[in-house]
N, C-alpha and C positions, 0 to 999 in steps of 0.2 A: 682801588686803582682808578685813574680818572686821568680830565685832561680842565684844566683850569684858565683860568685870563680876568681881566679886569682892569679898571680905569680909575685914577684918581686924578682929579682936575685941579686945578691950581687960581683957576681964574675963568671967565667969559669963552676964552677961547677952546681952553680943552675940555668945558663942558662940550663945546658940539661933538665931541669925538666920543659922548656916550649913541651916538646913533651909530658908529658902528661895533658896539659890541654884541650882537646879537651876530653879526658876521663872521666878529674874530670865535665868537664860542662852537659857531658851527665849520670852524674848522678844526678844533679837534675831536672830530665825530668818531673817528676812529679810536680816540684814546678812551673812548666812555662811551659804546652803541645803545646803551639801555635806557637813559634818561636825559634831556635835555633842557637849561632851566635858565634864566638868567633874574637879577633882581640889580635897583639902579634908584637912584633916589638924585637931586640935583649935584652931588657932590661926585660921587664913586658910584659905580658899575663895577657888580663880579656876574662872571660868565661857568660854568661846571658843563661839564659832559662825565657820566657816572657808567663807570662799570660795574654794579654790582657786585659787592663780595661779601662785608658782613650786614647784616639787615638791610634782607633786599627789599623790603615792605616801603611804600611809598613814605614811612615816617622817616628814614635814610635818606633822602633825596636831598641835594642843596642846589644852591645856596640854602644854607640854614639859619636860620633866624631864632634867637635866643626868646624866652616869654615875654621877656620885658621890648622885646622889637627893636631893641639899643646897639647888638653884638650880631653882626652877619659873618657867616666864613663858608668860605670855598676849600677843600682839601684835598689833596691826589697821593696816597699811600694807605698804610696801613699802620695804626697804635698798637704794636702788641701785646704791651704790658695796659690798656683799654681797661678791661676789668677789675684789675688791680686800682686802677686811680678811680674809677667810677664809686666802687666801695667805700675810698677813702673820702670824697667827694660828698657822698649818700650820709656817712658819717657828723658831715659840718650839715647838714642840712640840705643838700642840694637834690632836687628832684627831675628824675628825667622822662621823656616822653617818646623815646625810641630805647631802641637796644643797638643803635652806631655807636661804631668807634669816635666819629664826625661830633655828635653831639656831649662825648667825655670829651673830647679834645675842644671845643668850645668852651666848655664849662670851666675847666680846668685852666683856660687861660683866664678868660671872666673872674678867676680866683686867686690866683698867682702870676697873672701878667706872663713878661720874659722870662720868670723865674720858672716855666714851666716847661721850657728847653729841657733843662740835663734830667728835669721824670720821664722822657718818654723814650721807650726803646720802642723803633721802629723805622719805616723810611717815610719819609712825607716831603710835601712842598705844602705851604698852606697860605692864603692872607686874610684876616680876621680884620672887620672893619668896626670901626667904635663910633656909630652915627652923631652922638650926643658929642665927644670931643673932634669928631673930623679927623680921626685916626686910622692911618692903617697901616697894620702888622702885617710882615713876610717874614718867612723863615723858612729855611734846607735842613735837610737830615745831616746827621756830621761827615758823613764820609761820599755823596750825592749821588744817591742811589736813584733820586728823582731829581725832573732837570726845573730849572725856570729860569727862565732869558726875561730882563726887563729895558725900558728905555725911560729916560727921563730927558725934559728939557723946560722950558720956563712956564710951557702951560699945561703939563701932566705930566704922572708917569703911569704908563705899559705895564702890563707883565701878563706870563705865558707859561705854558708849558712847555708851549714848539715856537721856533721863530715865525711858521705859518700863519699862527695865529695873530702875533703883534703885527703882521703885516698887512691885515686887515683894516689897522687901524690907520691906513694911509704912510707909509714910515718912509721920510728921503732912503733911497741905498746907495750908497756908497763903501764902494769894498774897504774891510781895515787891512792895511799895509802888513802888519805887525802878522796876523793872522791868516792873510794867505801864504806869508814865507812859511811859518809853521806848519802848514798844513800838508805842502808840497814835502817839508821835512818829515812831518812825523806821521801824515796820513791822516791828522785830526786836529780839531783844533780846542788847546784847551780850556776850561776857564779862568778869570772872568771872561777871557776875550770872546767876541764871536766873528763870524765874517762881516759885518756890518758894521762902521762906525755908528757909532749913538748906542748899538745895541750889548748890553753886558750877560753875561752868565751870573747870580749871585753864588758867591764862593760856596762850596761847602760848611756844615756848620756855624754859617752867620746866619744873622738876622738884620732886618731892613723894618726901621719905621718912620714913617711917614705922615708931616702937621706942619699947617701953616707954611707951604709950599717948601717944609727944607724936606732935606732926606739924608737920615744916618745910617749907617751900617756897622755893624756890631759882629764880632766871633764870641761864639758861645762856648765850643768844643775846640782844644787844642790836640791835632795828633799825637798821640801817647808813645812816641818817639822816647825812650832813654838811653844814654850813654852808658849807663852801666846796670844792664838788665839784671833781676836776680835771681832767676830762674837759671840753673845751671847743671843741676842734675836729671838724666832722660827719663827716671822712673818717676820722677815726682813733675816731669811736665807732662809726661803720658797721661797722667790719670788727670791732672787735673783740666788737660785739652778733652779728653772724653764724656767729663761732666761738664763742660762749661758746651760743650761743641751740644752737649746730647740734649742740653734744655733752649738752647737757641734753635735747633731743627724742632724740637715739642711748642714752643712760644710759636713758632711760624705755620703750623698746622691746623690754626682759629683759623674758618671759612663757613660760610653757610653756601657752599655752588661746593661742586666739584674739585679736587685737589690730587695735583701727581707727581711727576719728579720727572727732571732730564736722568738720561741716566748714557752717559758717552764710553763707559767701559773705564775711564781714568778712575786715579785714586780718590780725586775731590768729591765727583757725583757719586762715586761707589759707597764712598763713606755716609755722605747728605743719604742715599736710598739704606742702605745700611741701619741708621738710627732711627728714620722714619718710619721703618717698616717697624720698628720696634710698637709704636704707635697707631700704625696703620692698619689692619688686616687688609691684605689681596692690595698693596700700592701700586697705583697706575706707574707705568715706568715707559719713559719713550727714546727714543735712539733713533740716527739717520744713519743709516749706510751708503756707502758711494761703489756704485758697481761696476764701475769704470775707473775706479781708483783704489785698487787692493792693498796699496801700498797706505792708507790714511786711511782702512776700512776696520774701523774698530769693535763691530759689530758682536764679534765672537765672545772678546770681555765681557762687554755689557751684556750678552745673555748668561754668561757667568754667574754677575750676579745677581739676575735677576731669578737665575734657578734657584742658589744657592739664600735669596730670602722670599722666594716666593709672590715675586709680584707680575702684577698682570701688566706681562710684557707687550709694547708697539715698536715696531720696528719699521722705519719708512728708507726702503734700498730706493736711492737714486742714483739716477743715467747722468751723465753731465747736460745731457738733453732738457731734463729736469730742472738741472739748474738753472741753465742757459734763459729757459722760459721766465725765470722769475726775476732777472735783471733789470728790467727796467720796473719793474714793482717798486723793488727796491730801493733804485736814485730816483724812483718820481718822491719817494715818499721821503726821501731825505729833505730836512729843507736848510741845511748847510752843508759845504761840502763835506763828507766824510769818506775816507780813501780806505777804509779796514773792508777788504774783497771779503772776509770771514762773515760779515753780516747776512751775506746770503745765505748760507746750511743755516744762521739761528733764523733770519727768514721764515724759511723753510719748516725747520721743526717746530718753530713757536705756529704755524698757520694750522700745521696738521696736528701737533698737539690741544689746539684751541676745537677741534672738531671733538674731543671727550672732555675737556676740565677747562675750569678758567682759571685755576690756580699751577704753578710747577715750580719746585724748588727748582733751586740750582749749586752746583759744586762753584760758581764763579764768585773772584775772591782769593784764594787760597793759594793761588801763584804767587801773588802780588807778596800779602802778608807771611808767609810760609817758605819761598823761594822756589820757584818751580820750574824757569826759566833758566835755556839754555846758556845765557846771557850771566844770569848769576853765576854759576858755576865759572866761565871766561872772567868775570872777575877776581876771584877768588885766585883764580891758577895766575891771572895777572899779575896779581901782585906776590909774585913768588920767585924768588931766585933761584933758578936752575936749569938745567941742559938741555931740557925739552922747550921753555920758553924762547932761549935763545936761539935753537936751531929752530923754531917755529918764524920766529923773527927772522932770520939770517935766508931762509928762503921768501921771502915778501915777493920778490919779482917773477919768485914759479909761479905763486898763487896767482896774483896776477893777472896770469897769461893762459891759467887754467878754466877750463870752463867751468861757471857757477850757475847751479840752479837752485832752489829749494825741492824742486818735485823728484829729486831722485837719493839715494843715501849719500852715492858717491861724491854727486857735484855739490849736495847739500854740506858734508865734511868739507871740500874744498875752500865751498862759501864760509862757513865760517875759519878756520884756518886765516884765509885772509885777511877777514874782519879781524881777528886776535891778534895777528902779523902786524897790524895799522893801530891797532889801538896800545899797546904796547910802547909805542914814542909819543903818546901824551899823557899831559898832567890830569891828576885823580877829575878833576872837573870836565874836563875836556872828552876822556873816555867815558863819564859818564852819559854824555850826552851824543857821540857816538854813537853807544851803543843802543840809545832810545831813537835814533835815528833813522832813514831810510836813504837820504839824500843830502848832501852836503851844502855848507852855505854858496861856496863857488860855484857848482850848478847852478843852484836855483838863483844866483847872482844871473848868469847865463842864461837863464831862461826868461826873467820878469824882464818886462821895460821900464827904465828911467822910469816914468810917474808910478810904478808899485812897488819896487824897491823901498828899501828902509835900512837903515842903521840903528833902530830904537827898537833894541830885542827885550825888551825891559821883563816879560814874561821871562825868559830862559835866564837871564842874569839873575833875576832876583829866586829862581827856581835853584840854581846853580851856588847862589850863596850857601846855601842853607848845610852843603856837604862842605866837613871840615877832616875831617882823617878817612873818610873812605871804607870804615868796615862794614860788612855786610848788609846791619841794621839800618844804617843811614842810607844803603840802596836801597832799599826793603821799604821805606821808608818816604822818598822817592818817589818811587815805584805808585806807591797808593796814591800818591798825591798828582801824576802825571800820567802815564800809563791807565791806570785803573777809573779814573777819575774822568780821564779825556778820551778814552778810547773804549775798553772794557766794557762800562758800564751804560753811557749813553749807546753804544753799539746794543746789547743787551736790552734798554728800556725803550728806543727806537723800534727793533725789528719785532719787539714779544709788542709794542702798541698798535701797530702797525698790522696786528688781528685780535685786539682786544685779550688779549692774555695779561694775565698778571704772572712775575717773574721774582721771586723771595730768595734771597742769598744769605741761609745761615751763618757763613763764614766772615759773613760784613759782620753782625752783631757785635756792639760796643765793645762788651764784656771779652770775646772771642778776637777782637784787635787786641783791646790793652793787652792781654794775656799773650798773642804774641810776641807782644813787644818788649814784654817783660823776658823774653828767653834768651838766653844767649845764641850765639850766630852760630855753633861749633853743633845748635839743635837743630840744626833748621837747614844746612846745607855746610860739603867740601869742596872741591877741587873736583872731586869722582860723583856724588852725590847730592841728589836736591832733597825739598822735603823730610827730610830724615823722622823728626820728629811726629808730624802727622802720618808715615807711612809706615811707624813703627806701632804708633796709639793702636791701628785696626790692623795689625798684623795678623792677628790670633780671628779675627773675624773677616776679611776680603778671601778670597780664593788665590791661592797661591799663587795663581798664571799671573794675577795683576801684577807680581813684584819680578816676575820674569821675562816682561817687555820694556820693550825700549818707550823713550815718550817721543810723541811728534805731533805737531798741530796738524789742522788738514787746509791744503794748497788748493782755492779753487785754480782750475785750469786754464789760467788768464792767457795764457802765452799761448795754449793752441788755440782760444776762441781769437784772439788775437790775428792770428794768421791764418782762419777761417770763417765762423759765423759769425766776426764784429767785425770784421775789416773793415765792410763795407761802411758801416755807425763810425769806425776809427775814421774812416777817407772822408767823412762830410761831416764830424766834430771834430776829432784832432788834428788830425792832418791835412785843413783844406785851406792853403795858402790864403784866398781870395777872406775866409771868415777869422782865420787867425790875426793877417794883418788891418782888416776890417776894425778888429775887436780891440785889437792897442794893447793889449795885456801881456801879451808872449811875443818873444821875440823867432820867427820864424825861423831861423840861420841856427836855434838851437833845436825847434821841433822837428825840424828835417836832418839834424844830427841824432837826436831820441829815434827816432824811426828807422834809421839808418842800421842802430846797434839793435832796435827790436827786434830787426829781420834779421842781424847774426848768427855767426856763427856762437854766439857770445854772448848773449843779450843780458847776463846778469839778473840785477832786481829791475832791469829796465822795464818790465812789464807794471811792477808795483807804480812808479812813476806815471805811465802811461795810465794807468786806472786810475790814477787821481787824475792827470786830464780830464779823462771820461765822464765822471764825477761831475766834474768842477765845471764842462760844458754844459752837461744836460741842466744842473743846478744854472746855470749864468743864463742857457735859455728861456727856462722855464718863470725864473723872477727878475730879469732884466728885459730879455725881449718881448715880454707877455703886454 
């Protein structure tokens, strides 16, 4: 795991922007503390920062340079099927001079080019430079477990890991229109878009190369989305999600550092620690508990089972105090806005888990592909004729008027209730998007000014195409593709880089999607029931207490820091007349109506909204007023 950058010039002038790649490399210091390296010749600059994980011996270090001195490449992930193609590799005659995964994956393109995409199971970003033709290869993992933001214009193109780094290399900013409405909706923003115009996310699954100043991009992997799955009976998807799940956790357990597991008391991580341990004697297993918040304190499963397979269990109980402390860590280190408050506990756990191992699986994943989402289930019941829908509907103006919170059961049933009550009088596209939703287009109409406004949602249309009848699969579906893709994961590879951790999600594995997706929807979730199918697989091995709780994400306590220990941060970034209308981007006559409902009686998800403010100021000062 690593943190990557580099320069390919086009002409006179974007050669001068190889002086600063040595800047843009030392800003992803964090994503790679152990080694720092760059190499640059009059054409291209690539920049690595290296986190150590398989052959930490300095023959592992890159940029790596092939014998012939012709094939440079820069890498940030992990090959796990590495040994496998090394072999086969070794077979044609190929000799190597490390034991990296960095230098198969070199080789292996040096031999089969782009055709070298659908051999590798793993997560990667990589750009491989071909000196002798003035080429250079980029490429994403299929489902982008790893990120890379690029820019292009007539006398180069960028590319990154983090947008902090491309910013290094001097870049106009200029907010994208399209992408801050998104953001304010969905709390994130997806790709390709970024908050910067000129700047893109390369999609999942593509590839990018680059000659003679054009630049193609290419899909290599298409989501394995079917209509008519064929997997349809639960004994024969059980066994066969148990072996397919059990060698993607064994492939992801290659490390030469230390190796552990989240372990959050749910069914996902229980299962990920579960297999692992089969593998592992005495597995590290780590869990946060919140002790100020008994209601989202999951802590008792996860020692469940952690007894129940024997691993050497960490448990870090946290005060909201605790939390509170790491807030600004957090948005400093962001370098677009991201509005997911949940980034702080993995913050958190990836820092203190980083003080024993540099490796940790993870259960994340398996909502997305599986259904685990309270969301899913309201679809399902959506689309269903009968008595309870109706009178759910027929009440819309109690909900209403009811108070909603997430942090308690009651007001949390109320909040949804209502949500279901509204989404109920739209069409299948429309509640889709809804329900992936935080904030409506009318607000946020309400909030922007004239110059940030847009009508060119072309991300959410062409997102929205893709759903044609509505069953579960094609939410599911979705889901990985926006949800998982724009929030989950960069969430996840953000706050685990952010203290040098590497972060492994056996549930992503290629094999463990298709297979998915292959099941029919009647495995995987009802009306009453999520998960079905994975939480039947490890029935006979979790401890029983897991199948007799309820599920709930955990609520940081935005609404009371809110009307306590951030107020004062709220009163001199959100809410300070003189710097909002200063700044031309919000329209005031709505943030003094936001503020109005936060201090209610009633405040809703208004708190969510307000934390993307918060977000979105400290981000606008830190790379606009700097």
């Amino acid at each position: 795991m690593c943190g990557i950058t580099g320069i390919f010039a086009f002409n006179s002038v974007g050669r001068i922007n190889l002086v600063h790649l040595e800047a843009a490399t030392r800003r992803l210091e964090k994503r790679g503390p152990d080694v720092h390296n760059t190499w640059f010749d009059e054409v291209a600059g690539l920049g690595h920062r290296r986190l150590s994980i398989i052959d930490t011996s300095a023959a592992g270090n890159q940029p790596m340079t092939d014998a012939s001195g012709r094939y440079h490449i820069v890498f940030n992930g992990e090959i796990y099927n590495y040994k496998h193609l090394r072999t086969e590799l070794q077979n044609e005659g190929c000799v190597f001079h490390s034991d990296s995964d960095t230098e198969v994956l070199l080789q292996a393109y040096i031999r089969w080019g782009q055709e070298v995409l659908p051999r590798l199971n793993g997560f990667f970003t990589f750009a491989i430079y071909d000196q002798k033709e003035e080429l250079l290869f980029l490429a994403r993992d299929r489902l982008g477990i790893k990120p890379l933001v690029y820019h292009v214009d007539g006398d180069r193109l960028l590319f990154a890991s983090e947008l902090k780094a491309l910013m290094a290399y001097g870049l106009d900013k200029q907010i994208n229109r399209e992408a801050l409405h998104l953001f304010f909706q969905l709390t994130y923003i997806p790709a390709p878009l970024s908050i910067l115009e000129g700047v893109k996310k390369l999609l999942p699954g593509h590839y990018m190369v680059v000659q003679h100043g054009a630049v193609e991009i290419k899909k290599f992997y298409e989501f394995p989305y079917q209509e008519s799955p064929p997997i349809r009976g639960l004994a024969e998807a059980k066994q066969q999600l148990i072996t397919t799940l059990r060698k993607a956790v064994t492939d992801r357990l290659v490390a030469d550092v230390p190796l552990g597991a989240f372990l959050s008391g749910g069914i996902d991580s229980s299962v990920i620690v579960a297999l692992a341990s089969e593998e592992v004697k005495d597995l590290k297993t780590y869990s946060i508990g919140f002790k100020d918040n008994k209601y989202f304190d999951e802590t008792h499963y996860a020692q469940l089972v952690a007894d129940k397979f024997q691993t050497d269990h960490h448990v870090f109980s946290l005060t909201n105090d605790d939390l509170l402390a790491e807030v600004q860590n957090v948005v400093d280190y962001i370098d677009e806005p991201f509005g997911d408050s949940s980034a702080l506990p993995v913050f958190i756990l990836s820092k203190e888990t980083r003080k024993h191992v540099t490796v940790a699986l993870s259960g994340d994943g398996a909502d997305e592909i599986f259904s685990g989402y309270n969301k899913h289930s309201a679809w399902l019941m959506s689309q269903q004729t009968s008595a309870r829908n109706s009178l759910i509907a027929s009440l819309g103006g109690l909900w209403e008027k009811l108070p909603k919170s997430r942090n308690h059961k009651v007001t949390d049933t109320i909040r949804q209730l209502h949500r279901f009550a509204s989404a109920q009088k739209m069409t299948l596209r429309e509640r889709y998007w809804f329900l992936a939703s935080f904030t409506d287009d009318l607000q946020i109409g309400r909030l922007l000014k004239s110059d940030y406004q847009t009508d060119h949602m072309s991300f959410k249309n062409n997102l929205l195409q893709l759903m044609r009848v509505g069953e579960l699969n094609e939410v599911l579906a979705l889901d990985s593709q926006l949800v998982l893709q724009g929030d989950m994961l960069p969430k996840v590879d953000m706050m685990s880089m952010a203290n040098g951790l590497e972060v492994r999600v056996p549930f992503l594995d290629p094999a463990v999607v298709e297979l998915a997706f292959s099941m029919h929807t009647d495995l995987k979730a009802t009306s009453t029931g999520r998960k079905i199918v994975l939480r039947e697989a490890f029935r006979e091995v979790l401890p029983e207490e897991l199948y007799q709780r309820p599920k709930h994400g955990f609520e940081v306590p935005l609404l009371d820091w809110f009307k306590g220990a951030l107020k004062g941060e709220l009163e001199k970034k959100v809410f300070n007349r003189e710097k909002i209308e200063a700044q031309a981007i919000f329209d005031w006559n709505e943030i003094a109506r936001i503020k109005k409902k936060l201090y209610s009686f009633d405040p809703g998800d208004t708190h969510i909204l307000v934390w993307c403010l918060f977000v979105f100021q400290n981000w606008h000062d830190r790379y606009f007023n700097d």
